[in-house]
PQR file of N, CA, C, O and H, with PARSE charges and radii, in Angstrom:
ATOM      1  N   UNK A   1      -0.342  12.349   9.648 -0.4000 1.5000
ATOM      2  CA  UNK A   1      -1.349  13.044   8.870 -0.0000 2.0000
ATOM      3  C   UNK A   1      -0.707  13.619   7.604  0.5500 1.7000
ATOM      4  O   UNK A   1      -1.275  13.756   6.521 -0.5500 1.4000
ATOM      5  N   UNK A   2       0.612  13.949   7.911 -0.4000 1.5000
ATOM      6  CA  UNK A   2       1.287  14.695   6.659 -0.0000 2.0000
ATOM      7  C   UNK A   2       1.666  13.614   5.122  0.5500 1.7000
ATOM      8  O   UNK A   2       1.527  13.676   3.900 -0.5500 1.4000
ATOM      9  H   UNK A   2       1.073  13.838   8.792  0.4000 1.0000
ATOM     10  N   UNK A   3       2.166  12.744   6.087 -0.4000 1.5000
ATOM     11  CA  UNK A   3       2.259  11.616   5.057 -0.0000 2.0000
ATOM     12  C   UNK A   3       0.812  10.595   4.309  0.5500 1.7000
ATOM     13  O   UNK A   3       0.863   9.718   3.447 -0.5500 1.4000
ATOM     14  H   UNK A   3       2.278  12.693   7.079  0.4000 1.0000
ATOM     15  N   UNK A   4      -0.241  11.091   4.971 -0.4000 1.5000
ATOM     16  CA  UNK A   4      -0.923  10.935   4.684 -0.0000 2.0000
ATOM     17  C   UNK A   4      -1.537  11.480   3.760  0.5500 1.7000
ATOM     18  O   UNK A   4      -2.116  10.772   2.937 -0.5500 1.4000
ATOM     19  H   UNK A   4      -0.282  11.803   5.672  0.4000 1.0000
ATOM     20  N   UNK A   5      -1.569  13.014   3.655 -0.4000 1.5000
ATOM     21  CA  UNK A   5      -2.045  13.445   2.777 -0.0000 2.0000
ATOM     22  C   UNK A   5      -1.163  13.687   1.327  0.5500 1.7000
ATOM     23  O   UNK A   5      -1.513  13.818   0.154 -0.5500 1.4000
ATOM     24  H   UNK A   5      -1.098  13.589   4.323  0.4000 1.0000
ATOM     25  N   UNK A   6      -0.250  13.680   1.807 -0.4000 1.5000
ATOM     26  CA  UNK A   6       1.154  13.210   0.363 -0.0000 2.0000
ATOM     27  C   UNK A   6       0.355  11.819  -0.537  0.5500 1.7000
ATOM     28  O   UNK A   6       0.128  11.666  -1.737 -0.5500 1.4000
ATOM     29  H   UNK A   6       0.034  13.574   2.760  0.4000 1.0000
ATOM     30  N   UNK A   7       0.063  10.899   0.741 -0.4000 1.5000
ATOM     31  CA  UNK A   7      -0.650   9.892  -0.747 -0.0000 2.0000
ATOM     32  C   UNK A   7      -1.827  10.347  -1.356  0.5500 1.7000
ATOM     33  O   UNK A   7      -1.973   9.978  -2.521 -0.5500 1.4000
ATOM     34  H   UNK A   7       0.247  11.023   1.716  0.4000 1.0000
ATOM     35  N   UNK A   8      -2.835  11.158  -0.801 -0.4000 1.5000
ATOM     36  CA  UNK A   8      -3.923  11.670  -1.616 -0.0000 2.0000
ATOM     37  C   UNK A   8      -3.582  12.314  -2.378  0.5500 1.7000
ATOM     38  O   UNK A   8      -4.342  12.327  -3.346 -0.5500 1.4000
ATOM     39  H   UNK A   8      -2.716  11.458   0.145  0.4000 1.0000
ATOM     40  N   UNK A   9      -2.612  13.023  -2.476 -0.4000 1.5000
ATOM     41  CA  UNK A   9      -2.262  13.855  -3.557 -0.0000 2.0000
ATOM     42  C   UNK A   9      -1.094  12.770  -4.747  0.5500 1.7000
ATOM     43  O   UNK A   9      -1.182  12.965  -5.959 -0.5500 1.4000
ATOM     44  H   UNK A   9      -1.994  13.012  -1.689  0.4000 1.0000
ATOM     45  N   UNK A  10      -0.618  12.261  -4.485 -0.4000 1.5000
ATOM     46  CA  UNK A  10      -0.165  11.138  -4.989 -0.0000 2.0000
ATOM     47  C   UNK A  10      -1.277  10.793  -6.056  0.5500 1.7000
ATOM     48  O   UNK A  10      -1.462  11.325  -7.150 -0.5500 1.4000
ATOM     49  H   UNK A  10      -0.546  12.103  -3.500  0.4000 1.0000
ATOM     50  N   UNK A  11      -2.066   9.614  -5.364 -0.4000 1.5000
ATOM     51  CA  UNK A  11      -3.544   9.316  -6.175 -0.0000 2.0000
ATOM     52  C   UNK A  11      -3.858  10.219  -6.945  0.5500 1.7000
ATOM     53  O   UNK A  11      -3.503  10.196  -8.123 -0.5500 1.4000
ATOM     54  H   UNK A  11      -1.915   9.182  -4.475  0.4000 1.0000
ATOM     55  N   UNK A  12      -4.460  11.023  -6.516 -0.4000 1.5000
ATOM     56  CA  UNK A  12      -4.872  12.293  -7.450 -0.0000 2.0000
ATOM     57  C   UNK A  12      -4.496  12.858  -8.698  0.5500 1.7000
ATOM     58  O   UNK A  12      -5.172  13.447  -9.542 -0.5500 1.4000
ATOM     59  H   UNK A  12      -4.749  11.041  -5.559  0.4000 1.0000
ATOM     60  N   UNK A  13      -3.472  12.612  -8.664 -0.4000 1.5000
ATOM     61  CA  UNK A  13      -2.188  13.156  -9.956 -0.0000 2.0000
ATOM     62  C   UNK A  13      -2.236  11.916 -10.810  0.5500 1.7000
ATOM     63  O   UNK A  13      -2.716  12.132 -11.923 -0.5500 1.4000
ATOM     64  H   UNK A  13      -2.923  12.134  -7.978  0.4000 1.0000
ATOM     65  N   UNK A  14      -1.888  10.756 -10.596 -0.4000 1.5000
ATOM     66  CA  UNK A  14      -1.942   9.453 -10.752 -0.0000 2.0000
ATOM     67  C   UNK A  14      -3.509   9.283 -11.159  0.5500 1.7000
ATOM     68  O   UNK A  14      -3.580   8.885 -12.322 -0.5500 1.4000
ATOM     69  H   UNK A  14      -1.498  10.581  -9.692  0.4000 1.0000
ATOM     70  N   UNK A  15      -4.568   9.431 -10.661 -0.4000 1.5000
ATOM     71  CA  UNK A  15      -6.018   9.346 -11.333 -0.0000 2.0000
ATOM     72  C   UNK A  15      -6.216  10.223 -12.561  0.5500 1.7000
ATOM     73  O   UNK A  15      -6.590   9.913 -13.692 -0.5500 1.4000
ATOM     74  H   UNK A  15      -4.510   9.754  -9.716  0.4000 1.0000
ATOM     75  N   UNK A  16      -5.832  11.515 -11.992 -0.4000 1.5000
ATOM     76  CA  UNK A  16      -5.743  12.995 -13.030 -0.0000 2.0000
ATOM     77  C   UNK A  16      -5.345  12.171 -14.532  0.5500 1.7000
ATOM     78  O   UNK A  16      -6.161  11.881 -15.407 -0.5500 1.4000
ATOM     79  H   UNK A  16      -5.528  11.766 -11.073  0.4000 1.0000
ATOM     80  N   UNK A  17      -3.867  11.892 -14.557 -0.4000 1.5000
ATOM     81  CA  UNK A  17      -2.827  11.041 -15.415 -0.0000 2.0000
ATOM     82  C   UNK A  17      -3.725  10.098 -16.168  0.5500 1.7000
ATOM     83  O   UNK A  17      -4.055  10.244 -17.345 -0.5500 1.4000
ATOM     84  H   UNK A  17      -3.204  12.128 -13.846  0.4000 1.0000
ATOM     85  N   UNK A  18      -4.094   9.099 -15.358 -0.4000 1.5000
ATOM     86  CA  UNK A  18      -5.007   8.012 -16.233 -0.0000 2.0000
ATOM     87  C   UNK A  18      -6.445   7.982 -17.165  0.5500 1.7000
ATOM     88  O   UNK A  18      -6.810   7.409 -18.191 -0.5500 1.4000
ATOM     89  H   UNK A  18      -3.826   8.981 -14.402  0.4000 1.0000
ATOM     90  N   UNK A  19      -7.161   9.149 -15.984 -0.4000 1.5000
ATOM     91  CA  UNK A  19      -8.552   9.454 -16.980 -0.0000 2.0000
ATOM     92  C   UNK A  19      -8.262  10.020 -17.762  0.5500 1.7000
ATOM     93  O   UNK A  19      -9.070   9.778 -18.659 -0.5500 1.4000
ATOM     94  H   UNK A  19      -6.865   9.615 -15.150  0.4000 1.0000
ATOM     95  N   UNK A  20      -7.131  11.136 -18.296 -0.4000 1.5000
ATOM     96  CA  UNK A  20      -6.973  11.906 -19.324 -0.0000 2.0000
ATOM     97  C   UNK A  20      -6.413  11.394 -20.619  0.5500 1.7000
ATOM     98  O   UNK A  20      -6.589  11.828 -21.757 -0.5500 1.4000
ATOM     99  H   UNK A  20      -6.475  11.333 -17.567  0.4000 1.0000
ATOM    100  N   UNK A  21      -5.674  10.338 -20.183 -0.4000 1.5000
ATOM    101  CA  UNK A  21      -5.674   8.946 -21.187 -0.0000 2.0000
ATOM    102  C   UNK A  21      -6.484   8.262 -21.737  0.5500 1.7000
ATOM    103  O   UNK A  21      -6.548   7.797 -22.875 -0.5500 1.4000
ATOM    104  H   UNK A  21      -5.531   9.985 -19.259  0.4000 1.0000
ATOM    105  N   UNK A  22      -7.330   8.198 -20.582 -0.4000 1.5000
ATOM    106  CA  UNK A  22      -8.628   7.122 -21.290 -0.0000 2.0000
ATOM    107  C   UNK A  22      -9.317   8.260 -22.208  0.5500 1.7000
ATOM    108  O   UNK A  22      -9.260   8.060 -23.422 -0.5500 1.4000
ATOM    109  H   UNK A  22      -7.277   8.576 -19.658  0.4000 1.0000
ATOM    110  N   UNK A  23      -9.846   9.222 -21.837 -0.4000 1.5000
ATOM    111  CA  UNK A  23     -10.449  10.215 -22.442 -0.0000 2.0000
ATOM    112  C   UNK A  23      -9.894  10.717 -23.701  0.5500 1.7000
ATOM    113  O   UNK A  23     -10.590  10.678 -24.715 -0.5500 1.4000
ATOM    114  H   UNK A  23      -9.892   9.384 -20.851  0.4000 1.0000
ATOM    115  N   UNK A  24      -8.531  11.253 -23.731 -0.4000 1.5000
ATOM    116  CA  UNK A  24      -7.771  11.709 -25.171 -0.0000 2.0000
ATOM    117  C   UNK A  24      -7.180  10.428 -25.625  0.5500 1.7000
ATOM    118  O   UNK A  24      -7.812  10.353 -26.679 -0.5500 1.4000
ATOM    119  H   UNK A  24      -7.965  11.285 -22.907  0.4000 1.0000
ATOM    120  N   UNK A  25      -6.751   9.811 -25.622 -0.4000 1.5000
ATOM    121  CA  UNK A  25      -6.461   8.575 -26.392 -0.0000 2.0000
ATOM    122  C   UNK A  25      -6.954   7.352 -26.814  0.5500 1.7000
ATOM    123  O   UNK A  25      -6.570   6.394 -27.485 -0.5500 1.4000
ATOM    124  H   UNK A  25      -6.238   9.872 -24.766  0.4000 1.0000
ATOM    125  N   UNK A  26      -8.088   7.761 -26.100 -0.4000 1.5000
ATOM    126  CA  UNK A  26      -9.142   5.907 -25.871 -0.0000 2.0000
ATOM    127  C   UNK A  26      -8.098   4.826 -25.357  0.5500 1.7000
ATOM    128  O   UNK A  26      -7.910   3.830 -26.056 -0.5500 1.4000
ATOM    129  H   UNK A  26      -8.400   8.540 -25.555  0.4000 1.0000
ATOM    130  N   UNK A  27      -7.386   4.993 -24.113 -0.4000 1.5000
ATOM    131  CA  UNK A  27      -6.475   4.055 -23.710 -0.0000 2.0000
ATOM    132  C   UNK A  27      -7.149   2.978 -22.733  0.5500 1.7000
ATOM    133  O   UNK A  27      -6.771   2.974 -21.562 -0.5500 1.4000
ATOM    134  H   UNK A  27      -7.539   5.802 -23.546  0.4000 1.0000
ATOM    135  N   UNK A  28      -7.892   2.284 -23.049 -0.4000 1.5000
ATOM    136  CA  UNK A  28      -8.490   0.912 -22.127 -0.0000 2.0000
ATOM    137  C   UNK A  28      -7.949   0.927 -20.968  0.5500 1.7000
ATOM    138  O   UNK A  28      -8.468   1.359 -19.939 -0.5500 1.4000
ATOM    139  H   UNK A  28      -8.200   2.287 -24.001  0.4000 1.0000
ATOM    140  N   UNK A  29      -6.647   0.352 -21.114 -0.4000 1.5000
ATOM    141  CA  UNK A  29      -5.759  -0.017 -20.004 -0.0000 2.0000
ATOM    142  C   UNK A  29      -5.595   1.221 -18.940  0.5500 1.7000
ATOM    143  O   UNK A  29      -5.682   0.806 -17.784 -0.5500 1.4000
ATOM    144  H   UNK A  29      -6.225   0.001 -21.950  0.4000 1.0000
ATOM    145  N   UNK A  30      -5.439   2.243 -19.009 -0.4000 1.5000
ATOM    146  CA  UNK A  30      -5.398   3.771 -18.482 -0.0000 2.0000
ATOM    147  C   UNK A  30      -6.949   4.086 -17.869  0.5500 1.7000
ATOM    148  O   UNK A  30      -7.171   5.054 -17.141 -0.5500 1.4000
ATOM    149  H   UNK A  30      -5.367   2.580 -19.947  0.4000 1.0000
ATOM    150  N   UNK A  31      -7.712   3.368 -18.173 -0.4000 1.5000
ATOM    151  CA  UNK A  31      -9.303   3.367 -17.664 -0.0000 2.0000
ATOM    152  C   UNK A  31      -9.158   2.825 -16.339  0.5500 1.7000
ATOM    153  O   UNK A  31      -9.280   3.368 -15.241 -0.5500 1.4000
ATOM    154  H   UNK A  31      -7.532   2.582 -18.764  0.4000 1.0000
ATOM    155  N   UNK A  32      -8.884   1.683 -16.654 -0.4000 1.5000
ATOM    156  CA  UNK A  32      -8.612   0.563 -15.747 -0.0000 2.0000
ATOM    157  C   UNK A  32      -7.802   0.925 -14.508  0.5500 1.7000
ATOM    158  O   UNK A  32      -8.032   0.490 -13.380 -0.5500 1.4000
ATOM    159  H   UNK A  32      -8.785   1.243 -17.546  0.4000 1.0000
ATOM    160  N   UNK A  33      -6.771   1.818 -14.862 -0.4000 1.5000
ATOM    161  CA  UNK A  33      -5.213   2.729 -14.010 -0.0000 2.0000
ATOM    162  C   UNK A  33      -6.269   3.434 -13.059  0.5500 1.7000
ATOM    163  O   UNK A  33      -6.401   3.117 -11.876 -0.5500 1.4000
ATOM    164  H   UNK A  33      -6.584   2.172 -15.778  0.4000 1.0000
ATOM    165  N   UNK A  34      -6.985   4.391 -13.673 -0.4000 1.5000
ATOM    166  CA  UNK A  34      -7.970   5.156 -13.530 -0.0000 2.0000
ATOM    167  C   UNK A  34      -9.185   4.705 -12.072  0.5500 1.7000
ATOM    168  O   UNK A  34      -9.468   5.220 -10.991 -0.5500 1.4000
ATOM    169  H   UNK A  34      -6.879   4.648 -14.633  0.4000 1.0000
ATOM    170  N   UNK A  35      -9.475   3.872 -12.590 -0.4000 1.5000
ATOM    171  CA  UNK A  35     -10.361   3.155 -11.826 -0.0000 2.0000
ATOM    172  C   UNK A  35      -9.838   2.717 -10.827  0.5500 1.7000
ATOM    173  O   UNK A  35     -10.543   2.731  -9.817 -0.5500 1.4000
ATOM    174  H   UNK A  35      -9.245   3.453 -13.468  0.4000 1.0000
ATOM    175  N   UNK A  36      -8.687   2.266 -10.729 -0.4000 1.5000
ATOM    176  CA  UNK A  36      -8.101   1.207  -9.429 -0.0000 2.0000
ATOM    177  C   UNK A  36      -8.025   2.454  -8.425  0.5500 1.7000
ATOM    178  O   UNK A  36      -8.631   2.637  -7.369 -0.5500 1.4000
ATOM    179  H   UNK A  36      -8.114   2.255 -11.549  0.4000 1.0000
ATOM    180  N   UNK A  37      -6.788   3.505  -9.300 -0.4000 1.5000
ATOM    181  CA  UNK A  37      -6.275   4.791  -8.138 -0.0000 2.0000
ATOM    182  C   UNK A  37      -8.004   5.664  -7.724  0.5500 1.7000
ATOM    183  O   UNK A  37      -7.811   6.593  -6.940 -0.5500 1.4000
ATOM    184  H   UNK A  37      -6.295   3.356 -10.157  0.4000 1.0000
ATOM    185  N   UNK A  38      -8.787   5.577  -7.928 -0.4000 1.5000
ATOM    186  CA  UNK A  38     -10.271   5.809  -7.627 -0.0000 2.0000
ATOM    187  C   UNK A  38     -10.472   5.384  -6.512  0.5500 1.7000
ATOM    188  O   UNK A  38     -10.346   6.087  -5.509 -0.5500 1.4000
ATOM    189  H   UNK A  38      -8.943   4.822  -8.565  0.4000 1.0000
ATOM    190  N   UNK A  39     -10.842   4.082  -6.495 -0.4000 1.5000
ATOM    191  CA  UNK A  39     -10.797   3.000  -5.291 -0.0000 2.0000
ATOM    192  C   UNK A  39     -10.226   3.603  -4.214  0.5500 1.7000
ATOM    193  O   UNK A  39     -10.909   4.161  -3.355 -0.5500 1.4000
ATOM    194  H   UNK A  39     -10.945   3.512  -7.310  0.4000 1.0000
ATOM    195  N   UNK A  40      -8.436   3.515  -4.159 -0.4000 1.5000
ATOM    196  CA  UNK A  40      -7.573   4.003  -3.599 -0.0000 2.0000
ATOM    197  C   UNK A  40      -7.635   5.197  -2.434  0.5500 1.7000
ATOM    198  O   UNK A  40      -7.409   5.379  -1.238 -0.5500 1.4000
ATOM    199  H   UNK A  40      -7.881   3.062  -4.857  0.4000 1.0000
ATOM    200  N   UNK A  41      -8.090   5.860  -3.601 -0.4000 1.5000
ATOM    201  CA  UNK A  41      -8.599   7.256  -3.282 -0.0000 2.0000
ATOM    202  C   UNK A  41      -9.667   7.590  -2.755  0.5500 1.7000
ATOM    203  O   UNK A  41      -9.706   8.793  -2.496 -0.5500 1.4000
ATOM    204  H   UNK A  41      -8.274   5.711  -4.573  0.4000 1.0000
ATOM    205  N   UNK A  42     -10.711   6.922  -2.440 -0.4000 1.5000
ATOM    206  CA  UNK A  42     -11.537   6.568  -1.586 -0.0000 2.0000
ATOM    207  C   UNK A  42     -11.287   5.996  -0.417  0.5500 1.7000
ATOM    208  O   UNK A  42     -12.046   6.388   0.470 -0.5500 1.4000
ATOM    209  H   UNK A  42     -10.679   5.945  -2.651  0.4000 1.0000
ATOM    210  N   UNK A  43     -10.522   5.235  -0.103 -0.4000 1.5000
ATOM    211  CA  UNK A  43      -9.839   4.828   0.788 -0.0000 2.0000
ATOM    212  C   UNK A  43      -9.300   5.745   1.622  0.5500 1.7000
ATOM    213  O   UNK A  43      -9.616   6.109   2.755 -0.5500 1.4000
ATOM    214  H   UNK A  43      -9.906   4.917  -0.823  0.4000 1.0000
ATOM    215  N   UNK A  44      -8.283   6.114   0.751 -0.4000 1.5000
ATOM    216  CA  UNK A  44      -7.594   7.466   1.717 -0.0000 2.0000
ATOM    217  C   UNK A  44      -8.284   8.156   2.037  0.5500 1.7000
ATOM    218  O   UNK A  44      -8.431   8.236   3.257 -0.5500 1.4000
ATOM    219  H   UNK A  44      -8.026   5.818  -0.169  0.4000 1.0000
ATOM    220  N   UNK A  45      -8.898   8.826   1.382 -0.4000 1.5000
ATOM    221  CA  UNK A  45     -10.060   9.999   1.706 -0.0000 2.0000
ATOM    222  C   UNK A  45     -10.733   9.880   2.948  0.5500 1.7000
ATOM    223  O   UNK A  45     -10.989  10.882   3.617 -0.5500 1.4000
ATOM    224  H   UNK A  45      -8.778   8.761   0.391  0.4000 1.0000
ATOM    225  N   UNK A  46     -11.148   8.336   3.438 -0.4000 1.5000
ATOM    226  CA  UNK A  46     -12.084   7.523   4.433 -0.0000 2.0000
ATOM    227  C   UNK A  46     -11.024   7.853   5.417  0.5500 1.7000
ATOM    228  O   UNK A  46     -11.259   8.644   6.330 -0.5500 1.4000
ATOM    229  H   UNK A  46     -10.941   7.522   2.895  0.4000 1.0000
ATOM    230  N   UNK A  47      -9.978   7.337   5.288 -0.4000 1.5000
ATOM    231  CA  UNK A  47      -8.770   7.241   6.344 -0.0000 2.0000
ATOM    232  C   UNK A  47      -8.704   8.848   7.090  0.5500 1.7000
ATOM    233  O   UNK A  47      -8.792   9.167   8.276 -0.5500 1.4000
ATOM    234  H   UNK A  47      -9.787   6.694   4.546  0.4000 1.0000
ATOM    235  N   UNK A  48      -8.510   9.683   5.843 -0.4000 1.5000
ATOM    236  CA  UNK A  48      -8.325  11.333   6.271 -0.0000 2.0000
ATOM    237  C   UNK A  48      -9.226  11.522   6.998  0.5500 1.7000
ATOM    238  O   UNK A  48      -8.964  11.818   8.164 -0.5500 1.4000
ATOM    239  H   UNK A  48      -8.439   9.424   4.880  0.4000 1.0000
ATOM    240  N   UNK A  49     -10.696  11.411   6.538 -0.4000 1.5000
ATOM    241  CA  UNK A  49     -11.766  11.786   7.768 -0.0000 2.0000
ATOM    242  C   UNK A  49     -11.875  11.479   8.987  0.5500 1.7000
ATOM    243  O   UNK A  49     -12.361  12.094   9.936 -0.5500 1.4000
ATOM    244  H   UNK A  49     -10.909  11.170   5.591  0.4000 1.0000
ATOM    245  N   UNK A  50     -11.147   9.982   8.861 -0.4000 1.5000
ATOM    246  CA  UNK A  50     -11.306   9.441  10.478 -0.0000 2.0000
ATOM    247  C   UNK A  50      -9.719  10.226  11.407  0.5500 1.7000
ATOM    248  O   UNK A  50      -9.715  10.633  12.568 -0.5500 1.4000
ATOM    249  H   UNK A  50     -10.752   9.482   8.090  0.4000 1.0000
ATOM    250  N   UNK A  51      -8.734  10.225  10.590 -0.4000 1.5000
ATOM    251  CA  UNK A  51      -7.958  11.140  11.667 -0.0000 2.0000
ATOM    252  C   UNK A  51      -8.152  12.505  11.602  0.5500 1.7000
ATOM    253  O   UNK A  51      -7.316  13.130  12.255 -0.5500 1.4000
ATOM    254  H   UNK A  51      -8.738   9.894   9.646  0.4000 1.0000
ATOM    255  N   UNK A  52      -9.057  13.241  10.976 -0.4000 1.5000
ATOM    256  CA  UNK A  52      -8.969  14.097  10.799 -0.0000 2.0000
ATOM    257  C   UNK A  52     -10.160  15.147  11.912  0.5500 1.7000
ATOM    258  O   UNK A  52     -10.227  16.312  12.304 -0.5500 1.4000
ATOM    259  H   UNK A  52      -9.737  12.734  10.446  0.4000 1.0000
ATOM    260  N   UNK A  53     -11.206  13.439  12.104 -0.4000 1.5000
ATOM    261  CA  UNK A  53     -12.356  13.856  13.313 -0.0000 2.0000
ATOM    262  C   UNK A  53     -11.388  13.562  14.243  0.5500 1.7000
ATOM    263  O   UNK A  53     -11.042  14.727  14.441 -0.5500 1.4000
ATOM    264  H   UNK A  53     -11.152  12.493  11.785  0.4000 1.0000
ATOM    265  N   UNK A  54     -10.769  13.001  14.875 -0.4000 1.5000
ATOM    266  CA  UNK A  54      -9.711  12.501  16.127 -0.0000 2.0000
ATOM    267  C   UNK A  54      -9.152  13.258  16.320  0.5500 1.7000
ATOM    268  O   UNK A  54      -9.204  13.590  17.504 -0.5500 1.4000
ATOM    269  H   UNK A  54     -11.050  12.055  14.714  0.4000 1.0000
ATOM    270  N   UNK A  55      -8.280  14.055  15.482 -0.4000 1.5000
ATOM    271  CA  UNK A  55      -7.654  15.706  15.901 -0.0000 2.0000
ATOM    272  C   UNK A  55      -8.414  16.327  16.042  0.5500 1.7000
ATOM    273  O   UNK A  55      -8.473  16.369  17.271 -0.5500 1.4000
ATOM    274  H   UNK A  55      -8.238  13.785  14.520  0.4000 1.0000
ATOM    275  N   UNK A  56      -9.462  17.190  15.532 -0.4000 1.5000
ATOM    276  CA  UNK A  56     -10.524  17.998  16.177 -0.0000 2.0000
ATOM    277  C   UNK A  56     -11.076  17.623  17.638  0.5500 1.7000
ATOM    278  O   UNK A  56     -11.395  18.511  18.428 -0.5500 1.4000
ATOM    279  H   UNK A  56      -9.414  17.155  14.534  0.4000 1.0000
ATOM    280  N   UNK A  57     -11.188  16.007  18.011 -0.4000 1.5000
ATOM    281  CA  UNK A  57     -11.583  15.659  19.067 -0.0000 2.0000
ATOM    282  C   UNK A  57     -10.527  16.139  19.941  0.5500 1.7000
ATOM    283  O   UNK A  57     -11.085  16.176  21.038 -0.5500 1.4000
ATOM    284  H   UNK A  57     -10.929  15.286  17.369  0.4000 1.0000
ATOM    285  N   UNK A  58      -9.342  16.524  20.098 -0.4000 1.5000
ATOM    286  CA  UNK A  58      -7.915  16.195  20.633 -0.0000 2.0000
ATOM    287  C   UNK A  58      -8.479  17.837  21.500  0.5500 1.7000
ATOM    288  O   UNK A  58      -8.516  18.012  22.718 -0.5500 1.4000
ATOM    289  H   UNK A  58      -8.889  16.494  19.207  0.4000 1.0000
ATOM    290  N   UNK A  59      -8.794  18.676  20.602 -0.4000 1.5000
ATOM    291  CA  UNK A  59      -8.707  20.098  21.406 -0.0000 2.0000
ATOM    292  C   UNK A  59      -9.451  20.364  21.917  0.5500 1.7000
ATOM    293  O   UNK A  59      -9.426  21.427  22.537 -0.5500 1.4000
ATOM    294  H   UNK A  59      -8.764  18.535  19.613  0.4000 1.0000
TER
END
């Protein structure tokens, strides 16, 4: 779970990083950065909930 949430925060910083590019620089490519770690980050997020109901189930 711990390492798990190290990559959401990972992503996050990494998304943070890219939209603020696209936004102050008009960087296309950084949109695109943007968009993928999004995805990503949805992913994880999905992942967190499901172990995250499984430990609550545990007690």
């Amino acid at each position: 779970m711990k390492a798990l949430l190290e990559n959401v925060n990972a992503q996050i910083a990494l998304f943070q990083a890219n939209a603020a590019a696209q936004v102050e620089k008009n960087n296309k490519a950084a949109g695109t950065r943007a968009r993928k770690a999004a995805l990503e980050l949805t992913k994880l997020l999905k992942e967190f909930r499901k172990v995250s109901v499984a430990e609550a189930n545990k007690k």
